[in-house]
Short mmCIF file of the C-alpha atoms (twelve columns), coordinates in Angstrom:
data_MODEL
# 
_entry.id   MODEL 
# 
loop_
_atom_site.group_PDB 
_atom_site.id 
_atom_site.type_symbol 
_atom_site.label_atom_id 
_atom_site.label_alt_id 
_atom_site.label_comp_id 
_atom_site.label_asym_id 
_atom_site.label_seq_id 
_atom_site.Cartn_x 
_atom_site.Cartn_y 
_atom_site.Cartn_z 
_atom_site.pdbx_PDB_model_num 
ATOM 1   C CA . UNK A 1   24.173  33.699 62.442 1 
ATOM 2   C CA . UNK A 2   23.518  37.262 61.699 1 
ATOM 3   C CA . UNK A 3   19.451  38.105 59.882 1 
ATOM 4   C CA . UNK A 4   19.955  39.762 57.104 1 
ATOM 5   C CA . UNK A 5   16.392  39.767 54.869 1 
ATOM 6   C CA . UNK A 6   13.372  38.426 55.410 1 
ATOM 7   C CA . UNK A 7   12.152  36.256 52.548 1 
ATOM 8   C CA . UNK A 8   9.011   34.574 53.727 1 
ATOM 9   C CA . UNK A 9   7.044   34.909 56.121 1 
ATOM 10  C CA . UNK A 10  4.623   32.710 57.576 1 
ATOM 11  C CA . UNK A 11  1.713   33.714 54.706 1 
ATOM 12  C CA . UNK A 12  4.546   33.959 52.210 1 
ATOM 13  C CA . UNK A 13  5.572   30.195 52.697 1 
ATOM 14  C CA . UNK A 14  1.793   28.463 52.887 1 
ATOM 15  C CA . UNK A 15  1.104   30.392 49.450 1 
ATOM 16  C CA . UNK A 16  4.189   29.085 48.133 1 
ATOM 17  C CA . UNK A 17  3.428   25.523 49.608 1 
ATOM 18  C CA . UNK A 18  -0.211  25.993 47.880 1 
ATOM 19  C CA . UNK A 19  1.387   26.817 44.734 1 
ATOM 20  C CA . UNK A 20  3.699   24.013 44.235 1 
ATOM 21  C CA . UNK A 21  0.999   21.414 45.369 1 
ATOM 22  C CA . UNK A 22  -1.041  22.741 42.431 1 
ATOM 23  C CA . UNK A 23  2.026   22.609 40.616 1 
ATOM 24  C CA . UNK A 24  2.366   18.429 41.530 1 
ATOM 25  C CA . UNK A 25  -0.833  17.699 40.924 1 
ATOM 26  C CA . UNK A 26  -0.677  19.715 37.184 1 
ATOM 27  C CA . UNK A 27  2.707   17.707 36.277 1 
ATOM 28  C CA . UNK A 28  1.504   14.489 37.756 1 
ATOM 29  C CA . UNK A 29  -2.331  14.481 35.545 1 
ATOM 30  C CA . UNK A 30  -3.412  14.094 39.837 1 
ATOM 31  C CA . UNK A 31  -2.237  12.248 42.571 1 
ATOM 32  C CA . UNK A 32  -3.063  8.828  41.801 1 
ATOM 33  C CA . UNK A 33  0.282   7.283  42.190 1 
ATOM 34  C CA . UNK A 34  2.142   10.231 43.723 1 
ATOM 35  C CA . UNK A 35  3.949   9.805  47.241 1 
ATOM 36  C CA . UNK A 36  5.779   12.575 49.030 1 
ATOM 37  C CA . UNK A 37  8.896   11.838 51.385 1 
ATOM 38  C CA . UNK A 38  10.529  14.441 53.291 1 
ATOM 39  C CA . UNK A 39  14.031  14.967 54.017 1 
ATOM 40  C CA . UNK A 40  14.839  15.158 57.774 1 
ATOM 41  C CA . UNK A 41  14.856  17.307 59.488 1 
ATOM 42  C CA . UNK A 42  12.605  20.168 57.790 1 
ATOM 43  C CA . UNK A 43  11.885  18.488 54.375 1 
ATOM 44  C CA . UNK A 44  9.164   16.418 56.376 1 
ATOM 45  C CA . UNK A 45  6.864   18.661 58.047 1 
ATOM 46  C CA . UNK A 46  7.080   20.434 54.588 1 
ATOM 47  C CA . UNK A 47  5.805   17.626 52.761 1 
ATOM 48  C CA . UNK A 48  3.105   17.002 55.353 1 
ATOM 49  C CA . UNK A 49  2.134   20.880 54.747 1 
ATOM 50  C CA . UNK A 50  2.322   19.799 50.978 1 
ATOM 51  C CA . UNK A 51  -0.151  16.851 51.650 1 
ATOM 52  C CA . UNK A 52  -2.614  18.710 53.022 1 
ATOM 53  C CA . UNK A 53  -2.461  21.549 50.257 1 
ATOM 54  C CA . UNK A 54  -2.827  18.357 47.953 1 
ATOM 55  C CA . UNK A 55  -6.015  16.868 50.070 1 
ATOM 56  C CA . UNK A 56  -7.572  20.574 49.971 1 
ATOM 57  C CA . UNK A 57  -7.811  20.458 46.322 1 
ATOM 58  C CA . UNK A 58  -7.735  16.819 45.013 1 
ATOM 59  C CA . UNK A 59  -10.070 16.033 48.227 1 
ATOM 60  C CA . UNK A 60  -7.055  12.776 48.556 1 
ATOM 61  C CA . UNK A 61  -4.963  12.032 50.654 1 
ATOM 62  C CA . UNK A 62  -0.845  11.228 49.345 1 
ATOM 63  C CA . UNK A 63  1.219   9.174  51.819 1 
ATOM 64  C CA . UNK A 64  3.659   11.279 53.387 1 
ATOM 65  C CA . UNK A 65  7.074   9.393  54.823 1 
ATOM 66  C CA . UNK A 66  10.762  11.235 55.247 1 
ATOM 67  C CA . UNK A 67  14.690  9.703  54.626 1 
ATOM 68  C CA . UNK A 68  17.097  10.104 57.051 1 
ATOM 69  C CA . UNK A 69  20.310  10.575 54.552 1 
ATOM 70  C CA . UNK A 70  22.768  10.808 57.327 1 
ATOM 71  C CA . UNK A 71  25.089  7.828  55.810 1 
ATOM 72  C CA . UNK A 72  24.349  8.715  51.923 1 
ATOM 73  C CA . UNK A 73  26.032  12.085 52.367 1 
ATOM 74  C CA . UNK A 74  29.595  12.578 50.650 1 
ATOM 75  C CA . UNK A 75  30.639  14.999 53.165 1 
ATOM 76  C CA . UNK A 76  30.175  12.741 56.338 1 
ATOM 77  C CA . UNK A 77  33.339  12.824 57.802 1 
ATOM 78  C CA . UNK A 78  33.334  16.524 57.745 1 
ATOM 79  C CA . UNK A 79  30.154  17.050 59.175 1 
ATOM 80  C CA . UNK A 80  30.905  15.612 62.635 1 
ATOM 81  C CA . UNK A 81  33.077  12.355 64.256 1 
ATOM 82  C CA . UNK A 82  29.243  10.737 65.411 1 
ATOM 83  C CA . UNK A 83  27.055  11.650 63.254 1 
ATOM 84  C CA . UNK A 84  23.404  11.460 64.454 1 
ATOM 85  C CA . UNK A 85  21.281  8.969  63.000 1 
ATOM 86  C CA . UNK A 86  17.073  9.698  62.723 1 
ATOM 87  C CA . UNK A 87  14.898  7.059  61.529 1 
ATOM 88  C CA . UNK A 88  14.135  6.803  58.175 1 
ATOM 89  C CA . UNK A 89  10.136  6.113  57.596 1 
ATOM 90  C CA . UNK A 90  8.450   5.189  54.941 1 
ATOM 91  C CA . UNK A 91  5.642   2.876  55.166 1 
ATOM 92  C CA . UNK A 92  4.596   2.546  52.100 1 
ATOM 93  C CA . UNK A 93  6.424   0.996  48.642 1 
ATOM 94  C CA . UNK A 94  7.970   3.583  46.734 1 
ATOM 95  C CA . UNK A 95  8.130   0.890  43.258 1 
ATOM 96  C CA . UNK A 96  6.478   1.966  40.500 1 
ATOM 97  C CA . UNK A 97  5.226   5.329  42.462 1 
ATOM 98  C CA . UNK A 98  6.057   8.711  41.256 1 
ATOM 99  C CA . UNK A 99  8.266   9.845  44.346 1 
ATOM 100 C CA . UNK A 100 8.630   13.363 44.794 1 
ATOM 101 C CA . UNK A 101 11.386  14.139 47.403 1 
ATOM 102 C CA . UNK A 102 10.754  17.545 49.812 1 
ATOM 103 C CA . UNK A 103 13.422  19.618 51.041 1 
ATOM 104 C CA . UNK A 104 13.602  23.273 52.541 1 
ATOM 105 C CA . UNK A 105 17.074  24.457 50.879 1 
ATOM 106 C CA . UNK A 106 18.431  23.614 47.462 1 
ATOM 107 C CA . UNK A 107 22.348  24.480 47.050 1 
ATOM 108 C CA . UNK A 108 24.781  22.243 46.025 1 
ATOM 109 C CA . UNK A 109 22.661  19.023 45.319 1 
ATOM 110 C CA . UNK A 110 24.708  17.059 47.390 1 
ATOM 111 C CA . UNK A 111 21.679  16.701 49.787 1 
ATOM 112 C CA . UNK A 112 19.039  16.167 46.677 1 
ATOM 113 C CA . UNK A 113 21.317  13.093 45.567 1 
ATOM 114 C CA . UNK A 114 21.865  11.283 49.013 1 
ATOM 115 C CA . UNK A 115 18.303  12.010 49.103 1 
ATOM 116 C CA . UNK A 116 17.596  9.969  45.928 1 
ATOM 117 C CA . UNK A 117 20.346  7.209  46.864 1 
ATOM 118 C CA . UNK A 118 18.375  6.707  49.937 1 
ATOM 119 C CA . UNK A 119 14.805  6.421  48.288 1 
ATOM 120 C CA . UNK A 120 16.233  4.277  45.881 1 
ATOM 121 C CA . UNK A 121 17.623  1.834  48.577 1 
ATOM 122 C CA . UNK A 122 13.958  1.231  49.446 1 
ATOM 123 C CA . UNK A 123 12.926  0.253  45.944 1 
ATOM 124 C CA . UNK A 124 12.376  1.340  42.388 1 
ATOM 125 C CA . UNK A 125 9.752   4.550  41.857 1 
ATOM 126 C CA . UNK A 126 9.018   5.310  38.208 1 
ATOM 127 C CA . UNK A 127 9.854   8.555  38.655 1 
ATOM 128 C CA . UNK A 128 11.683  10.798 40.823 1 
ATOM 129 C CA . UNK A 129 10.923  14.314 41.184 1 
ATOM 130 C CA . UNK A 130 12.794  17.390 43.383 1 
ATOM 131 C CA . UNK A 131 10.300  20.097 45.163 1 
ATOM 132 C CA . UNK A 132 12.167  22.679 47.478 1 
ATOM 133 C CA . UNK A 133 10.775  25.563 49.177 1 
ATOM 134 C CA . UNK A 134 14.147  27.711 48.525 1 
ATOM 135 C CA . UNK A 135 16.363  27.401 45.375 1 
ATOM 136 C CA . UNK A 136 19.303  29.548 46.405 1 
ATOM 137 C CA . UNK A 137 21.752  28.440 43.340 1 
ATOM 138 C CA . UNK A 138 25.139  27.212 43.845 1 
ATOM 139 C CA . UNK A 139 25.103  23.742 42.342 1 
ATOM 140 C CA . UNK A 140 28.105  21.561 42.264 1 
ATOM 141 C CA . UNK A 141 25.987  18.523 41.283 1 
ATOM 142 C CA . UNK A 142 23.665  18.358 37.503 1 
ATOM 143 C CA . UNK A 143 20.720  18.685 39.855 1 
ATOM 144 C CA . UNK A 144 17.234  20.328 39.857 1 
ATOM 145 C CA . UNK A 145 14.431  20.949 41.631 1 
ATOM 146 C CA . UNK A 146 11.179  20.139 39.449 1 
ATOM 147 C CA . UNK A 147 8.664   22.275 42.012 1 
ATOM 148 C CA . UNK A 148 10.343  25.393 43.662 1 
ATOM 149 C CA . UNK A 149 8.662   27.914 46.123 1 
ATOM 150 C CA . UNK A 150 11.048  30.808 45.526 1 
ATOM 151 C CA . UNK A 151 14.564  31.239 43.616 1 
ATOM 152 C CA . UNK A 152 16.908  33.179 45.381 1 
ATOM 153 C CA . UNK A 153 20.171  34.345 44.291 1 
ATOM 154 C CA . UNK A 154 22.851  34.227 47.309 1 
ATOM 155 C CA . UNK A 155 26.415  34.616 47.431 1 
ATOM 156 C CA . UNK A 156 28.691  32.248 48.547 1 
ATOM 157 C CA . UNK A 157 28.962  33.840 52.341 1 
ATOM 158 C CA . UNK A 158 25.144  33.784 53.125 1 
ATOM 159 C CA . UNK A 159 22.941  31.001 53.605 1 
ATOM 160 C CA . UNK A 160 19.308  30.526 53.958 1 
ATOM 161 C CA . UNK A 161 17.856  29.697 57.549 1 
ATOM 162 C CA . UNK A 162 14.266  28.141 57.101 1 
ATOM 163 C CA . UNK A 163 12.410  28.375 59.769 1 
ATOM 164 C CA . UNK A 164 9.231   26.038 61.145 1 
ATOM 165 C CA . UNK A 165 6.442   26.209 63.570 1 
ATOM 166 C CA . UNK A 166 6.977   22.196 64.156 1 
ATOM 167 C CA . UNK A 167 10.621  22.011 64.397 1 
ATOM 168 C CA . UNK A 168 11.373  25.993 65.439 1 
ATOM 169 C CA . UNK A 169 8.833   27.393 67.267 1 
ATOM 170 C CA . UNK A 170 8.043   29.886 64.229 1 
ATOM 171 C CA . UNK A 171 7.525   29.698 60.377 1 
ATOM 172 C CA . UNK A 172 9.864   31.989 57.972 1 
ATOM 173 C CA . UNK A 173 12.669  32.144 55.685 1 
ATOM 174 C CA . UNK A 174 15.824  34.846 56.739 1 
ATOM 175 C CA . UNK A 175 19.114  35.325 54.557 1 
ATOM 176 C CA . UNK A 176 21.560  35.250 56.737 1 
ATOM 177 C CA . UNK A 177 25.560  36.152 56.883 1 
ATOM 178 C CA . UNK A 178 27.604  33.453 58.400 1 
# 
């Protein structure tokens, strides 16, 4: 992986995170029945950073859980012969909730709907929306994201490389060559 351009850094990301809680709560009329779930690996600590953007302005708290989508994915085989399987947690019920499912990197959608396969599994929300910290185009699936930190336009040979405190020892966003 070769840095090419910084696109966030650390301040960049928690006033994008800010904005797109604002966002949720705007779309939503509140938080009343609103529940955030994180896709593993970074999707979760960035819906925990969205929860706490929500609780600094609705003074509420939104249960936070994450999906593991390991075995929803299309592409399994061709990720790896054993695959590695994280715990999917969320410990609330999703029926009748409005569910909105937090990733770091839109592309293809392939993730987004493996994502949504594996929240429905655990019941019926009312409504199912998309926020991603990085729309980078690209889709091969009819899928958006309803809450976006920041488009970016990519070509095919570069890929975004999110980075987090919890999970990387640092918080920013590179394009990168592969």
């Amino acid at each position: 992986m070769q840095k090419k351009t910084q696109i966030m850094d650390d301040k960049q990301l928690t006033r994008s995170i800010t904005r797109m809680a604002h966002e949720i709560i705007e779309r939503n009329k509140g938080v009343e029945d609103v529940v955030l779930v994180g896709v593993r690996t970074r999707g979760e600590p960035l819906a925990r950073m969205l929860r706490d953007a929500i609780r600094a302005v609705e003074g509420r708290d939104v249960p936070v859980g994450s999906v593991d989508i390991t075995f929803y994915r299309d592409d399994l085989t061709h990720l790896s012969r054993d695959p590695k399987l994280n715990r999917t947690d969320v410990p609330f019920p999703v029926e009748d909730r409005i569910a909105v499912l937090v990733d770091d990197v839109l592309f293809t959608g392939r993730t987004a709907r493996a994502a949504m396969d594996a929240l429905i599994d655990l019941g019926r929300p009312r409504r199912i929306q998309l926020a991603v910290l990085i729309d980078r185009g690209h889709r091969e699936l009819p899928i958006r994201a309803d809450f976006v930190g920041k488009n970016i336009p990519t070509a095919l040979s570069e890929f975004v490389r999110v980075s987090l405190d919890e999970t990387d020892g640092e918080t920013s966003v590179w394009l990168c060559e592969k």
